[in-house]
DRENDRENRO-647775 format. One record per residue: residue number from 0; residue in three letters; x, y, z of N, C-alpha, C in turn. Coordinates in steps of 0.2 Angstrom, whole numbers, plus 5000, padded with zeros to 4 digits. Example, Ala and Ser with C-alpha at 12.3 -4.5 7.8 and 13.67 -1.06 7.14 Angstrom:
// DRENDRENRO-647775
  nr rest  npx  npy  npz capx capy capz  cpx  cpy  cpz
   0  ala 5066 4972 5039 5062 4978 5039 5066 4984 5039
   1  ser 5064 4989 5035 5068 4995 5036 5064 5000 5039
END
This chain:
// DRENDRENRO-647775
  nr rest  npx  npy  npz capx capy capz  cpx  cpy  cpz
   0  unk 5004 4994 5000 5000 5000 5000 5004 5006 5000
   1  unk 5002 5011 4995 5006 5018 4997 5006 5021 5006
   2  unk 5009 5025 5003 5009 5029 5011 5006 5037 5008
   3  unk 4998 5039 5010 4994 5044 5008 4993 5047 5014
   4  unk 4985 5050 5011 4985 5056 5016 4981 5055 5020
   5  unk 4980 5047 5021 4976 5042 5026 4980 5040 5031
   6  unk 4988 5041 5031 4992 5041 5036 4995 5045 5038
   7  unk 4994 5045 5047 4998 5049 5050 5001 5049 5055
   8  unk 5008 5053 5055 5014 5050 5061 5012 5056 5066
   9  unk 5009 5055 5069 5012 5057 5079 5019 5058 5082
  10  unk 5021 5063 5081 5030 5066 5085 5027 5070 5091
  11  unk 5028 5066 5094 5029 5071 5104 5037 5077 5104
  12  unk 5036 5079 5105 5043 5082 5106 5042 5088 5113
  13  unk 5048 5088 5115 5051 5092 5121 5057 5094 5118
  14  unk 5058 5099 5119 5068 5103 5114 5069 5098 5109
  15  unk 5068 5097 5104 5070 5095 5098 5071 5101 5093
  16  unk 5072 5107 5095 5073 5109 5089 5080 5109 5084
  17  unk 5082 5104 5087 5088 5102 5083 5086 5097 5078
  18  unk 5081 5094 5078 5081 5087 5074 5071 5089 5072
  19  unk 5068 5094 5073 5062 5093 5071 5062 5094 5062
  20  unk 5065 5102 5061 5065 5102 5054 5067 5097 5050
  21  unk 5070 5093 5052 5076 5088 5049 5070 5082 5049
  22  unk 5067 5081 5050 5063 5075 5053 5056 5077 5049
  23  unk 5053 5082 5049 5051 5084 5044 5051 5083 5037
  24  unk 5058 5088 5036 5058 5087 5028 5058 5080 5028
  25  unk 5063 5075 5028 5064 5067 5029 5058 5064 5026
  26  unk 5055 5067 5031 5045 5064 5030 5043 5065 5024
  27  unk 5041 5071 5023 5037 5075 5016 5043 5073 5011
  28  unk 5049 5072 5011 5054 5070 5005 5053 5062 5003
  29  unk 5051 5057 5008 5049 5050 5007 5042 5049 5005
  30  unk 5038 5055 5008 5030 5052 5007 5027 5058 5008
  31  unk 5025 5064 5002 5022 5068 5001 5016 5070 5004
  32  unk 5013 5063 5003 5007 5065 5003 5006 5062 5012
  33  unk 5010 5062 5014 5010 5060 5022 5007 5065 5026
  34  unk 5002 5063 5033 5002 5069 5037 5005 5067 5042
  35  unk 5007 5075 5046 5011 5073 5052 5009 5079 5058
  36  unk 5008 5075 5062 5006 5078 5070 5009 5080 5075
  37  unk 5014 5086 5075 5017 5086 5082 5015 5088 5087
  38  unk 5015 5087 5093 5012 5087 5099 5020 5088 5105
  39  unk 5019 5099 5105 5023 5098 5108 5021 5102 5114
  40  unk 5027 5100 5118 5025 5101 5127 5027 5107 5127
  41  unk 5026 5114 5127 5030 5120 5126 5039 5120 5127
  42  unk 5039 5119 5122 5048 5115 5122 5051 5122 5124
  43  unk 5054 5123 5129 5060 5130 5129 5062 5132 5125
  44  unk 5067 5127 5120 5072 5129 5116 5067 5132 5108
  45  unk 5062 5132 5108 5058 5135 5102 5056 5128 5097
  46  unk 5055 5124 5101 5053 5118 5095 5047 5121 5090
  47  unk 5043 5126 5094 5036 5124 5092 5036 5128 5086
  48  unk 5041 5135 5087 5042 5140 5083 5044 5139 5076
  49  unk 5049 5132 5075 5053 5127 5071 5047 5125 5068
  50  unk 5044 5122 5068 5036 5118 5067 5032 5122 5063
  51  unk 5031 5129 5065 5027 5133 5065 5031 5136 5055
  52  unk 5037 5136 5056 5039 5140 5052 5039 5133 5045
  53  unk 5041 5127 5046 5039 5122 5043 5032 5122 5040
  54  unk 5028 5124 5043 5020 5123 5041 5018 5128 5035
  55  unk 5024 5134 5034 5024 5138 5028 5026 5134 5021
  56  unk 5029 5129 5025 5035 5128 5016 5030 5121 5014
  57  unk 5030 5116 5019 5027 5108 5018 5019 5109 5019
  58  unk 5017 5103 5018 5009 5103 5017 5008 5100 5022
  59  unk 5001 5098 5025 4999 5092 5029 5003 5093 5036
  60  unk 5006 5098 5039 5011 5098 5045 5007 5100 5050
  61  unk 5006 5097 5055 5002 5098 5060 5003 5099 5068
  62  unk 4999 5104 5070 5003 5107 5076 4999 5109 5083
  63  unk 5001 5103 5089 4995 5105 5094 5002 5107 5100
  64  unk 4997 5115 5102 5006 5115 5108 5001 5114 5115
  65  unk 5006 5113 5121 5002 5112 5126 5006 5116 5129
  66  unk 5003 5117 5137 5007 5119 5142 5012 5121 5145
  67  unk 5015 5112 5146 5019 5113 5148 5021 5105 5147
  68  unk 5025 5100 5151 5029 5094 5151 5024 5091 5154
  69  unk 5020 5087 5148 5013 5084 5152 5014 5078 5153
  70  unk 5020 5073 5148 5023 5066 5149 5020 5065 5140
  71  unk 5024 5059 5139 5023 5057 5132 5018 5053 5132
  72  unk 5014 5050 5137 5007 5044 5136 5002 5051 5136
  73  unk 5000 5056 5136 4997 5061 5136 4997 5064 5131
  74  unk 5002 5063 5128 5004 5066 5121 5001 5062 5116
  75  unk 5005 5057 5117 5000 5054 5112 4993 5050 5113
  76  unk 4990 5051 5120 4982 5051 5117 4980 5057 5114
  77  unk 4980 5063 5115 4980 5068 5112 4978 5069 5104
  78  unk 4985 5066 5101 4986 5065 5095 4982 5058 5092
  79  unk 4981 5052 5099 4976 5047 5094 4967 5050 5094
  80  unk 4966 5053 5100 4960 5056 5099 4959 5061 5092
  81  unk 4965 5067 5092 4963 5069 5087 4963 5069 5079
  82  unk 4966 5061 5078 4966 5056 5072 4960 5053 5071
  83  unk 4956 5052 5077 4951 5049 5076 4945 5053 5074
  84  unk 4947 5061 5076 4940 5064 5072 4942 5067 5066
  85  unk 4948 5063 5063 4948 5067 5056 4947 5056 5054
  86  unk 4951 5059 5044 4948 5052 5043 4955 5048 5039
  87  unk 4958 5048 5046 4964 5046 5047 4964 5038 5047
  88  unk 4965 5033 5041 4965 5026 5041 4971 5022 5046
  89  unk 4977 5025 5046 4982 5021 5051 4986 5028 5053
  90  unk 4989 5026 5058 4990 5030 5065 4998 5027 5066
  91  unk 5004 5032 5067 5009 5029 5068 5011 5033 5074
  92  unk 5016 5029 5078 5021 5032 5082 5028 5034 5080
  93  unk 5031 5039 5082 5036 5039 5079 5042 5044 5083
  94  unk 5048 5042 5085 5050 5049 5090 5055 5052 5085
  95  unk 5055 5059 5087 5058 5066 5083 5065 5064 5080
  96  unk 5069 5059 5086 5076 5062 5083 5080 5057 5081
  97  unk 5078 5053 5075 5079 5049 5069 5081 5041 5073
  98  unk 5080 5040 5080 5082 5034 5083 5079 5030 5077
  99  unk 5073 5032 5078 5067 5028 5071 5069 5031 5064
 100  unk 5072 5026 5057 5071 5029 5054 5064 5029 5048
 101  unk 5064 5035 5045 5057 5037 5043 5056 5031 5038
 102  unk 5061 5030 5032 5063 5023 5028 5055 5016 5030
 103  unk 5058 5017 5036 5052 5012 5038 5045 5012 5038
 104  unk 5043 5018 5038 5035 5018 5040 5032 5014 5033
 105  unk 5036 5014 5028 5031 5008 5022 5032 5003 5024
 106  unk 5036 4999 5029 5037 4992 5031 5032 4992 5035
 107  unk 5031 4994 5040 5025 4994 5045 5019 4996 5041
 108  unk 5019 5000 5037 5010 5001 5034 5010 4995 5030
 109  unk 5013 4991 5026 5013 4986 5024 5011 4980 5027
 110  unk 5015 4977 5033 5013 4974 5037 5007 4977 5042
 111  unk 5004 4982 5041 4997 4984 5044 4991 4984 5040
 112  unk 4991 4979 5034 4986 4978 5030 4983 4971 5034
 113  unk 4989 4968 5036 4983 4961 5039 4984 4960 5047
 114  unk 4987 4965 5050 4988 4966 5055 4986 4972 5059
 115  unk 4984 4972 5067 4981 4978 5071 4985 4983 5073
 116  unk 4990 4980 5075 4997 4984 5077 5002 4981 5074
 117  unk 5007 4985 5071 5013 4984 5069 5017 4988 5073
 118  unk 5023 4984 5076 5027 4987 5079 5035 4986 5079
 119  unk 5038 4988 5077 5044 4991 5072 5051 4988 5080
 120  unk 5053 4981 5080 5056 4980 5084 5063 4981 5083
 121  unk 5065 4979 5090 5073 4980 5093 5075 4975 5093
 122  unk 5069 4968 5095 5074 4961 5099 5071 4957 5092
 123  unk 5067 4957 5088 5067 4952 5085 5072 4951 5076
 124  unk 5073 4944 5077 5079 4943 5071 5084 4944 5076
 125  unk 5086 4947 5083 5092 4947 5087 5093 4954 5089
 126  unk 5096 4957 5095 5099 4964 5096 5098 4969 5090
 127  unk 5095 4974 5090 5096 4978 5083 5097 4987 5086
 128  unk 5102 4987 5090 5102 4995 5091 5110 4995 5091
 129  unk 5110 5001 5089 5116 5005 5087 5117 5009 5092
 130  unk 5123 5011 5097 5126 5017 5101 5125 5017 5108
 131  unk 5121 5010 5109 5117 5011 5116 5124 5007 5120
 132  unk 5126 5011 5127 5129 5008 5133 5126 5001 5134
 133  unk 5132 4998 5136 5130 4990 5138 5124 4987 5144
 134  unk 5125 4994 5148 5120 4996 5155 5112 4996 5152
 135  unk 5114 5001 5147 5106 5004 5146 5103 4997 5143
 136  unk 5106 4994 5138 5103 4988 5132 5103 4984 5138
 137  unk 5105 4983 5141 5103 4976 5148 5097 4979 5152
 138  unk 5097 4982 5154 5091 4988 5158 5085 4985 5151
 139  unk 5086 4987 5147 5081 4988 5141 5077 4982 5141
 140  unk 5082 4976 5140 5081 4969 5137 5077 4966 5141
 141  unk 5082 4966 5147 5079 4964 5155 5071 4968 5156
 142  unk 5070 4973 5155 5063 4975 5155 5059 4970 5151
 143  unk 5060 4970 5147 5055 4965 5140 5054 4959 5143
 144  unk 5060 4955 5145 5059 4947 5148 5053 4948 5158
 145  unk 5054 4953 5159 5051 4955 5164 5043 4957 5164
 146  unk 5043 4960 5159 5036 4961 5156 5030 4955 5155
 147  unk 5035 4951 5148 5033 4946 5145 5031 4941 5149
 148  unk 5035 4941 5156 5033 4935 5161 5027 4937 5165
 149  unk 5027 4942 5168 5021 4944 5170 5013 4945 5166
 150  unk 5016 4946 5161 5007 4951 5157 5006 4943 5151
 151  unk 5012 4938 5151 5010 4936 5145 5009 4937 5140
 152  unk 5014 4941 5136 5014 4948 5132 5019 4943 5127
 153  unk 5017 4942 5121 5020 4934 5116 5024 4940 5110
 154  unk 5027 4946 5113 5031 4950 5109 5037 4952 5112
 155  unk 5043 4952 5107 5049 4955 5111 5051 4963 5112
 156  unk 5049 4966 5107 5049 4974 5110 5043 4976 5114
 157  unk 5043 4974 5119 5037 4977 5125 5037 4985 5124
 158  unk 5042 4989 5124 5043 4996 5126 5046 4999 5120
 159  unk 5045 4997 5112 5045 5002 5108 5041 5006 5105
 160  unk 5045 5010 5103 5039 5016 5103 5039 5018 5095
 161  unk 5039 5013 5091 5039 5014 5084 5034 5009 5082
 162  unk 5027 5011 5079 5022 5007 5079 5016 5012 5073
 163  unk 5013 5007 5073 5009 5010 5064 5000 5006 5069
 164  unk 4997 5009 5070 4989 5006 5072 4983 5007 5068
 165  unk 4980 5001 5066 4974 5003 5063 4970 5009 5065
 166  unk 4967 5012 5061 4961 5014 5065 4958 5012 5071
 167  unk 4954 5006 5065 4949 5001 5073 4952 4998 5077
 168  unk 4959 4999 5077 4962 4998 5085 4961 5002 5090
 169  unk 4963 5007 5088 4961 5014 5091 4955 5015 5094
 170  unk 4950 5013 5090 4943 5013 5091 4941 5008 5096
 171  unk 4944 5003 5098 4943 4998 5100 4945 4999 5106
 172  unk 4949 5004 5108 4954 5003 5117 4950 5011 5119
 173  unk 4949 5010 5126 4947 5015 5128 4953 5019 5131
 174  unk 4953 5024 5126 4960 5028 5129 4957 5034 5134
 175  unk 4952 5035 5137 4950 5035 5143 4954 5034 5150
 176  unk 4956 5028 5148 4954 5023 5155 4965 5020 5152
 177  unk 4969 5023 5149 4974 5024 5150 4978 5028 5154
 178  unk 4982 5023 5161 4983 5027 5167 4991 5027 5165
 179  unk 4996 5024 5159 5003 5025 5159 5005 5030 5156
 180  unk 5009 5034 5158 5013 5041 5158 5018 5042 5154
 181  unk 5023 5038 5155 5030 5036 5153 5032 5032 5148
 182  unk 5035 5027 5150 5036 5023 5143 5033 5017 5145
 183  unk 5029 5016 5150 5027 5009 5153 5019 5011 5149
 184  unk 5017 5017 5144 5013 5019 5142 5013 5015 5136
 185  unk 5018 5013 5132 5017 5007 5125 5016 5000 5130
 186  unk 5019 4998 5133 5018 4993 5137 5011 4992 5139
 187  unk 5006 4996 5138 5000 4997 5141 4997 4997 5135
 188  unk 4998 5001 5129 4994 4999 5124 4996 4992 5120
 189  unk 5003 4990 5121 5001 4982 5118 4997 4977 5122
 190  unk 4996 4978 5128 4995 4974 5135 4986 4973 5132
 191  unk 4983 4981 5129 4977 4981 5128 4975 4979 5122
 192  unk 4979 4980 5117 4975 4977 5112 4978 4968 5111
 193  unk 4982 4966 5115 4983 4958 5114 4977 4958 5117
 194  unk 4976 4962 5125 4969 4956 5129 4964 4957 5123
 195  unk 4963 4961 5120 4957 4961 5116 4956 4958 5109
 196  unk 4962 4954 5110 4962 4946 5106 4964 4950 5099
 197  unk 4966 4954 5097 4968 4960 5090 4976 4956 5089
 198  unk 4977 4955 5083 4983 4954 5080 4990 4959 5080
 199  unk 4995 4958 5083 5001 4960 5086 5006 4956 5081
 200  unk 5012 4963 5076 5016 4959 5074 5022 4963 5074
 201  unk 5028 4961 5074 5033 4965 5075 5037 4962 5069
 202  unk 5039 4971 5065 5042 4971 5060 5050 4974 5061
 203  unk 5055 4969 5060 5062 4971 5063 5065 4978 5059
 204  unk 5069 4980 5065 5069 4987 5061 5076 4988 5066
 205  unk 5080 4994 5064 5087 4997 5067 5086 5003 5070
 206  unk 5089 5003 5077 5085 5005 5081 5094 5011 5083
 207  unk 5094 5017 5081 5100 5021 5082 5100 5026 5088
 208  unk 5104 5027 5092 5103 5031 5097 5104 5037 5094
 209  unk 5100 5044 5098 5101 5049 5094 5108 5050 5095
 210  unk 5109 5057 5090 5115 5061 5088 5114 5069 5091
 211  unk 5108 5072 5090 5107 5078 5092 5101 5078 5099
 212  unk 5102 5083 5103 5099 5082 5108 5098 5079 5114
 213  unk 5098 5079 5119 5096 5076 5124 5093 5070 5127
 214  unk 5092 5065 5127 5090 5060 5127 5084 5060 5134
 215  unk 5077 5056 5133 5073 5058 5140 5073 5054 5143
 216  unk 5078 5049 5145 5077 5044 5148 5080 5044 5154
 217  unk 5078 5041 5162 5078 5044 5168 5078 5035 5171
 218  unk 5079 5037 5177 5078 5030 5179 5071 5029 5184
 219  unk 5068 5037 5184 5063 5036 5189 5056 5032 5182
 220  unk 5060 5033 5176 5052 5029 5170 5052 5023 5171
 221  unk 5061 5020 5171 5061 5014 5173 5055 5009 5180
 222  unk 5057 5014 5184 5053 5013 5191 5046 5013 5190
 223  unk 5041 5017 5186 5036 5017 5183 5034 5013 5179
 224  unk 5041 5009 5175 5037 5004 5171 5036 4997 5175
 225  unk 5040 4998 5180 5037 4991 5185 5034 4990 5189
 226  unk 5030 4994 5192 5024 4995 5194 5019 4995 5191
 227  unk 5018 4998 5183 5013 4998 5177 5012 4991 5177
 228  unk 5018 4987 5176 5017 4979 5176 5014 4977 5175
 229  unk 5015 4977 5184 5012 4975 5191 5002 4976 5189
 230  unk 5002 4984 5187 4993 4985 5188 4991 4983 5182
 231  unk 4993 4983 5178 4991 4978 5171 4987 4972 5174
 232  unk 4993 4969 5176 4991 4962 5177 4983 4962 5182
 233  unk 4984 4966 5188 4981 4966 5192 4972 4967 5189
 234  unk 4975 4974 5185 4970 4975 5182 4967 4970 5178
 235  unk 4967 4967 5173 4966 4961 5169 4960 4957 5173
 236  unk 4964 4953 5179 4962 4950 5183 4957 4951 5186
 237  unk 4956 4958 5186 4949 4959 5191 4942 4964 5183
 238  unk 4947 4962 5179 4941 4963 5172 4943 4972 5171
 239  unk 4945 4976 5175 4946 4981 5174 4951 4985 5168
 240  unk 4952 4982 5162 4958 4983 5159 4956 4989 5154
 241  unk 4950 4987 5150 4946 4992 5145 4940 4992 5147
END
């Protein structure tokens, strides 16, 4: 399938203005008729400004600014809600500063012709990241086999965030009644649409550590993600999940 104007990527951003423009053009130079939705947290450094001035030259560039640092699982309901009142056929995640390359969103739309989510992994076919410390990729991995033992989650990337969703996926989960913040926030939407028996597949992808910009990863997400777990499960078990 092409990549048209029935698909659209979702960038959360916080200070990217080093890498938004750039990520941008990338997009509209691969797939013209692409839209794209950024969802920024009032970035200091002027992300929004960056975005704004892009919206003069490309087409289809899309701008919600908020507040302030509201976390990335609020960003992107935001951004799924606001897909769902336009007539947006698939829905991608995607972060700003080219970890994801753009290259891929036709392997994932591809594979989301017979699938509910596609999700753009790190562990399947074996290790696939470039630049990460030995600490972090152990932290990482070790989350995935942690996950998977608990939620019964029959996926290796529990926690990436490079994913393409049907619509009627979307439609399906009640983003409501989504209580993950952080990054234990993917972890929640694959948790939701496995329990609700929907088709999960993961399409191997290279996974690069940024080059510009800051990285947001903290060790109190990590501590987040393991109590999300924890209430997933819990949640399930007593029927409260959707």
């Amino acid at each position: 399938m092409q990549v048209n104007d029935k698909c659209l990527v979702i960038i959360p951003t916080y200070n990217e203005k080093m890498n938004v423009e750039k990520m941008l053009g990338s997009l509209k130079e691969l797939y013209p008729d692409i839209s794209i939705l950024i969802i920024d947290d009032n970035s200091p450094d002027g992300t929004a400004q960056v975005v704004e001035k892009c919206q003069s030259k490309l087409s289809n560039i899309h701008l919600i600014k908020r507040e302030g640092k509201l976390g990335l699982g609020t960003a992107y309901i935001t951004g799924f809600k606001w897909a769902l009142q336009k007539d947006y056929q698939f829905i991608f995640e995607m972060d700003c500063d080219f970890s994801h390359d753009p290259k891929d969103i036709r392997r994932l739309l591809e594979a989301a012709q017979e699938n509910d989510l596609v999700i753009g992994s790190r562990y399947i076919d074996g290790i696939r990241i470039i630049n990460w410390p030995f600490h972090r990729l152990l932290l990482s991995y070790g989350a995935s086999i942690y996950t998977r033992f608990i939620t019964g989650l029959k996926i290796l990337d529990v926690t990436g965030g490079f994913k393409c969703f049907k619509r009627s996926t979307l439609e399906a989960i009640n983003l409501d009644r989504i209580f993950s913040n952080g990054y234990s926030f993917q972890v929640e939407l694959n948790y939701k649409v496995w329990s609700l028996g929907l088709k999960l597949k993961e399409v191997p992808i290279i996974f690069t550590e940024r080059r510009d910009g800051q990285s947001k990863m903290s060790g109190g997400i990590f501590k987040e993600a393991v109590w999300a777990v924890i209430m997933l499960r819990i949640r399930k078990t007593f029927n409260l999940l959707n």
